[in-house]
C-alpha positions as CSV (number, residue, x, y, z in Angstrom):
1,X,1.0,14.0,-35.1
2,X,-1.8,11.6,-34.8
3,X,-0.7,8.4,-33.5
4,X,-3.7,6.5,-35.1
5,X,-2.4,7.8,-38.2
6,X,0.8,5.9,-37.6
7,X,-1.1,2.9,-37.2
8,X,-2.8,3.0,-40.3
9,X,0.9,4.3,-42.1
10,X,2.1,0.6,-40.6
11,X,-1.1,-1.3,-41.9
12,X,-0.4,0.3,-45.2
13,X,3.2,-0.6,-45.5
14,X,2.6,-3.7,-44.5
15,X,-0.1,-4.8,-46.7
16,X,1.1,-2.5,-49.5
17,X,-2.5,-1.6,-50.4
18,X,-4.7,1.2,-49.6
19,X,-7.4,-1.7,-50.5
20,X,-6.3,-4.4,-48.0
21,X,-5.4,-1.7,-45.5
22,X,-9.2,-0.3,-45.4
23,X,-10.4,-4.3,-44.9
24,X,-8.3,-4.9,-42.3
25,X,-8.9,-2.1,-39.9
26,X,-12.7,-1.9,-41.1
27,X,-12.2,1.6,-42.6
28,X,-13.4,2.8,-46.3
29,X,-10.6,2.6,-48.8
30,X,-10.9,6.8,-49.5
31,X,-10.7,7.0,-45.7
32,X,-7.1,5.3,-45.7
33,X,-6.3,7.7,-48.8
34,X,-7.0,10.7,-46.7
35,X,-5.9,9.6,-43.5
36,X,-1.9,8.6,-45.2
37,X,-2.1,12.1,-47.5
38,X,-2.4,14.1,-44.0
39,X,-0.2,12.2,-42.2
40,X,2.1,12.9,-45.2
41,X,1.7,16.4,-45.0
42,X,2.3,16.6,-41.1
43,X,5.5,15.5,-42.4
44,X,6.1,17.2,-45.4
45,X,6.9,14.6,-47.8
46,X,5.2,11.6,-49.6
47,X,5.6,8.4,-47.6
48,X,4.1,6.0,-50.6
49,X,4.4,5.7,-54.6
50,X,0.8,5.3,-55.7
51,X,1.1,2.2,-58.6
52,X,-0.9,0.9,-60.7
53,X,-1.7,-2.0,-58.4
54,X,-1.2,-0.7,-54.7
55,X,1.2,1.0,-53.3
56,X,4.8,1.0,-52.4
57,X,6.8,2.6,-49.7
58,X,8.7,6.0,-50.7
59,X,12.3,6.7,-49.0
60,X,10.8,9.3,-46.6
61,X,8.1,6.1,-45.7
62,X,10.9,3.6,-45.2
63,X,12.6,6.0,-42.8
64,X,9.4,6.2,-40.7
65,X,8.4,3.0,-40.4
66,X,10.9,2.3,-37.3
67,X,10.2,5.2,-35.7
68,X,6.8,4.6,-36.3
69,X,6.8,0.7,-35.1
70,X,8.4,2.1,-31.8
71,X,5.8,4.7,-30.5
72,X,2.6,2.6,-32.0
73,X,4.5,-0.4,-29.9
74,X,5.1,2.4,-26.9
75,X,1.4,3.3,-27.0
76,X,0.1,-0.4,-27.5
77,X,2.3,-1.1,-24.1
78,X,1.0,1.7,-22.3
79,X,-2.5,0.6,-22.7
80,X,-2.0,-2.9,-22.0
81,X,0.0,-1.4,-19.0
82,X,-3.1,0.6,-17.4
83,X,-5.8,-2.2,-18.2
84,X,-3.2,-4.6,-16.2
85,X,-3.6,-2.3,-13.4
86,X,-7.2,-2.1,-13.5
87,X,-7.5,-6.1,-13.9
88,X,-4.6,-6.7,-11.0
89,X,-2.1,-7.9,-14.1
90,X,0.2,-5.5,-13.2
91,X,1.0,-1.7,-11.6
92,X,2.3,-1.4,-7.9
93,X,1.2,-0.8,-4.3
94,X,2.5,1.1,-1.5
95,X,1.8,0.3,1.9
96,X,2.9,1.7,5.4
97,X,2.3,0.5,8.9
98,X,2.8,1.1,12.6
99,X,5.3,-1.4,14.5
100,X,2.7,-3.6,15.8
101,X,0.4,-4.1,12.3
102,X,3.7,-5.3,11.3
103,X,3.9,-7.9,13.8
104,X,1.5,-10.6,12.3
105,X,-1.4,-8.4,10.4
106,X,0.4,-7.1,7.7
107,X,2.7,-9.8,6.7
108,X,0.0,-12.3,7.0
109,X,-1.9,-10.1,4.3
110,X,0.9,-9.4,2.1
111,X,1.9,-12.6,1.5
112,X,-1.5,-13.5,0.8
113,X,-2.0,-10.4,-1.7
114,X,1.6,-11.8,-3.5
115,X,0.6,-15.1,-3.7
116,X,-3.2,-14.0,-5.4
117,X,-1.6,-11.2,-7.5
118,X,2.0,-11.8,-8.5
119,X,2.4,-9.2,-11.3
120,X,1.9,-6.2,-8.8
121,X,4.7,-4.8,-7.5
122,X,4.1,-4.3,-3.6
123,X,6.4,-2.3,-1.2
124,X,5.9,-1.4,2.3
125,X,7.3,1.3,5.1
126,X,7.4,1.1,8.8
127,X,6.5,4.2,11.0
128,X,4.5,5.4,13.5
129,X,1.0,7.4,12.7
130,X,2.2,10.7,11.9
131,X,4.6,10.1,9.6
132,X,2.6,7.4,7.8
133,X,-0.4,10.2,7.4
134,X,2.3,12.9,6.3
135,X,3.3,10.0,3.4
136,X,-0.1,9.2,2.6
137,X,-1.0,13.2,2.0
138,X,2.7,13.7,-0.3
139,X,1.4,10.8,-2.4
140,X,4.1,8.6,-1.5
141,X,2.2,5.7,0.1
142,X,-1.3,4.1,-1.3
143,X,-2.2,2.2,2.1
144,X,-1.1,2.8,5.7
145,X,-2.6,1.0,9.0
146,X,-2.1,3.3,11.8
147,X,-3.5,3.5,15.6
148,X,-4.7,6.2,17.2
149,X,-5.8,6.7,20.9
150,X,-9.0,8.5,19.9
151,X,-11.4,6.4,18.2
152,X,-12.7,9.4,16.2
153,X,-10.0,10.7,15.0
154,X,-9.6,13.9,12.2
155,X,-6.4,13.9,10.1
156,X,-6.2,16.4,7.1
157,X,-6.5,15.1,3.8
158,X,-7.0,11.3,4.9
159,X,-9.7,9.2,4.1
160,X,-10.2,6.8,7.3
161,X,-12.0,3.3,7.7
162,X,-11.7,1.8,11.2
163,X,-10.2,-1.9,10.9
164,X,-10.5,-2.8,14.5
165,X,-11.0,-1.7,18.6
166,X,-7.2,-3.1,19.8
167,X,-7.3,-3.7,23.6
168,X,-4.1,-3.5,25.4
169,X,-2.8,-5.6,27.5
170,X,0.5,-5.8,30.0
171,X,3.6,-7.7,29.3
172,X,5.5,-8.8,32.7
173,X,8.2,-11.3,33.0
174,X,6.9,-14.5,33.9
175,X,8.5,-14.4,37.3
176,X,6.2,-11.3,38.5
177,X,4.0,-11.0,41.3
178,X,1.3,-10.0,38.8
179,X,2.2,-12.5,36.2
180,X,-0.8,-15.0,37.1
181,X,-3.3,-12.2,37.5
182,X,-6.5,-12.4,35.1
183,X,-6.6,-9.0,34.7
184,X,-4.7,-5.8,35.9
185,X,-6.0,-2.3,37.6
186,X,-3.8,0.8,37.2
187,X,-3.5,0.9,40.8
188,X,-1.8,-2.8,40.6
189,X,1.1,-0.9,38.0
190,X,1.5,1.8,40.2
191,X,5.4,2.1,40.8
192,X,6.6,0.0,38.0
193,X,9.0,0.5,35.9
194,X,7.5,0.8,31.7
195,X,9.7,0.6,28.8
196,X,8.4,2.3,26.0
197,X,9.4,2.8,22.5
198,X,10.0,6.9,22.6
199,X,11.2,8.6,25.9
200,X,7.8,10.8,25.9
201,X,5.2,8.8,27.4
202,X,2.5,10.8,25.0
203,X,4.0,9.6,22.3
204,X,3.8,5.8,22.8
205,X,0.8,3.8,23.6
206,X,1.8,4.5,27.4
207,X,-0.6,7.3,26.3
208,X,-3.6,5.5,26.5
209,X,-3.1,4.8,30.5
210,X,-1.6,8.0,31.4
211,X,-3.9,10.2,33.6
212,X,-3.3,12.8,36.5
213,X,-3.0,10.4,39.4
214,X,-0.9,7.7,36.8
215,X,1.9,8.6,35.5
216,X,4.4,5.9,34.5
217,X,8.0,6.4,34.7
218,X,10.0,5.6,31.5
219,X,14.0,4.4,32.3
220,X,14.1,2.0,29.2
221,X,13.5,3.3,25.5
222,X,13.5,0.6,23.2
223,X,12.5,1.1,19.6
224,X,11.8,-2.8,18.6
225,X,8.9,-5.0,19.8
226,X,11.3,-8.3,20.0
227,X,14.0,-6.1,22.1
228,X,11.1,-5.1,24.6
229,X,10.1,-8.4,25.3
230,X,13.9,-9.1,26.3
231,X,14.1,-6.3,28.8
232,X,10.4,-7.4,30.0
233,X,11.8,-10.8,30.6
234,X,15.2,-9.7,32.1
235,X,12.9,-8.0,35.2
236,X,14.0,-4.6,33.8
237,X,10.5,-3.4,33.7
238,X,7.0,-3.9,32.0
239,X,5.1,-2.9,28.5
240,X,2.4,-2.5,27.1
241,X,0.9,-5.1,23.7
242,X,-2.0,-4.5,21.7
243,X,-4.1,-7.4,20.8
244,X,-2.0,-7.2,16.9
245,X,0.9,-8.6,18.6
246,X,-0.3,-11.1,21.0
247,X,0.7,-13.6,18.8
248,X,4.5,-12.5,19.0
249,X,5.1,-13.0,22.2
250,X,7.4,-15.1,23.6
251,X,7.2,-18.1,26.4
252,X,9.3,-16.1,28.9
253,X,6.7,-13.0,29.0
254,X,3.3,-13.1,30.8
255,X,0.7,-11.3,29.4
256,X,-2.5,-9.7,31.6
257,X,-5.3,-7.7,30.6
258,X,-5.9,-4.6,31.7
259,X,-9.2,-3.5,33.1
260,X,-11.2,-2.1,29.9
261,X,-13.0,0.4,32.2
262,X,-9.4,2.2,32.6
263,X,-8.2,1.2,29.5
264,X,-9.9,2.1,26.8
265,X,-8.6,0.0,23.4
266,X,-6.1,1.7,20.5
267,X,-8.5,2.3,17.6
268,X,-6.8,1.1,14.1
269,X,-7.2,2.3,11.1
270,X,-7.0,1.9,7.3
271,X,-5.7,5.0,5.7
272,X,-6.0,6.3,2.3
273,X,-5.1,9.4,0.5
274,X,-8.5,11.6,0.7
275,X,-9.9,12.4,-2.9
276,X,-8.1,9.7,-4.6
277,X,-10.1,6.5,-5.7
278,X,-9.0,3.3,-4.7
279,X,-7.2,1.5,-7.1
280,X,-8.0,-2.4,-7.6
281,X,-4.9,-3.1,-6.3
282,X,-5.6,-0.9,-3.0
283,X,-9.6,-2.9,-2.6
284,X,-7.9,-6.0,-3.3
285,X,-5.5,-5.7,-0.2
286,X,-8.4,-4.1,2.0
287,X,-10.1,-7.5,1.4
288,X,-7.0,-9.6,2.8
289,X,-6.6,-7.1,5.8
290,X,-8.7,-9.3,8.5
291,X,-7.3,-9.4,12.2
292,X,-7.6,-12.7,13.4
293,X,-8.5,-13.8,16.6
294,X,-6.0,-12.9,19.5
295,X,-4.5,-16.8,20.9
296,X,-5.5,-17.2,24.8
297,X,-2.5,-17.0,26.7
């Protein structure tokens, strides 16, 4: 059944007149006549009495008209639902992120996206890179910002654009020997102990300063940023920050850069599902997601 043909079934009943019908939707009168008599025989019985003067609904026409209220009203919806999408009225967005976006970048953008686009629905995962690219390929996130030591790096059915070069940097407690250093050498670390946030150093950003002749030792594994700065500043070891969560830290740690020609900065990403278009609400948040400047410490 042709849903336009409901609509002009409803225009009919309403206006009880082929005539008036035909005026109001800008069609000919014999072209509402034809339209109602095969809508009428899609469903096998006459839906109006033709009178003398216009036209009155039949038994089998006052039966349809709330079914057909509810699907031209359904319909009507569904259009005004996918043009509020378009227009940023309306639909949803998904976004993902590793630990440290979450720190200051992400929030600072989603609470700017809510506050210029209340009608879209936004929701948001924590993980680190791999699982945010398995997500983003199953369709089940629209966005994710994820790091990756390489700054060229290939993942299968991901569309990448690079947000920003994130230099690392050491935090000590503020009572260490290196804790009023300008800047930190490899050799300086050597014998330290690193808390991390998995127990394999290649699969935390330890990864980035591991070599053959450095190879950190990891006692402490500690999932959450806030928890590592409180073994940092108990003396229980050292960690690594990226520039995306320089603004997190707190007074009790030290942070010292590390020498940029041993360390070369975590490359960050914005990730999107390959093939698919972005969506207005997906552009919109790619607009808000601007890393600020790092504070000097």
């Amino acid at each position: 059944m042709d849903t336009a043909l409901l609509e002009v079934f409803l225009e009919v009943a309403r206006r009880e007149s082929f005539t008036a019908a035909a005026g109001s939707l800008g069609y000919t009168q014999s072209a509402i006549s034809r339209q109602i008599a095969a809508l009428e025989a899609s469903v096998g019985a006459p839906l109006f009495d033709r009178l003398p003067r216009g036209v009155r609904l039949t038994e089998e026409g006052r039966a349809l008209v709330p079914h057909a209220t509810a699907v031209v009203g359904r319909l009507r919806a569904a259009v005004a639902d996918v043009r509020a999408v378009g227009t940023l009225g309306g639909g949803r967005l998904r976004l993902g992120a590793i630990p440290t976006a979450d720190m200051v970048l992400m929030p600072r953008a989603i609470a700017a996206f809510r506050q210029a686009y209340p009608a879209v629905i936004v929701t948001h995962a924590e993980g680190l890179t791999r699982r945010l690219v398995a997500d983003l390929r199953e369709g089940d996130l629209d966005l994710a910002v994820i790091g990756t030591a390489s700054p060229e790096p290939v993942f299968e059915g991901v569309r990448l654009r690079r947000l920003m070069d994130d230099a690392l940097a050491v935090a000590l407690p503020r009572g260490h020997r290196l804790a009023d250093r300008e800047m930190l050498s490899l050799a300086d670390l050597e014998g330290e102990n690193w808390i991390a946030g998995q127990p394999r150093s290649q699969d935390t950003l330890i990864a980035s300063v591991q070599s053959g002749e450095f190879q950190p030792g990891i006692p402490f594994v500690v999932l959450e940023w806030s928890a590592k700065q409180g073994f940092v500043a108990a003396g229980l070891g050292i960690t690594l920050i990226p520039a995306l969560g320089a603004e997190t830290v707190r007074p009790d740690v030290a942070v010292v850069a590390l020498d940029p020609r041993e360390v070369a900065p975590r490359s960050v990403f914005v990730a999107t599902p390959e093939g698919v278009a972005d969506s207005a609400p997906v552009t919109a948040f790619m607009e808000l997601l601007k890393p600020g400047p790092a504070p000097a410490r």
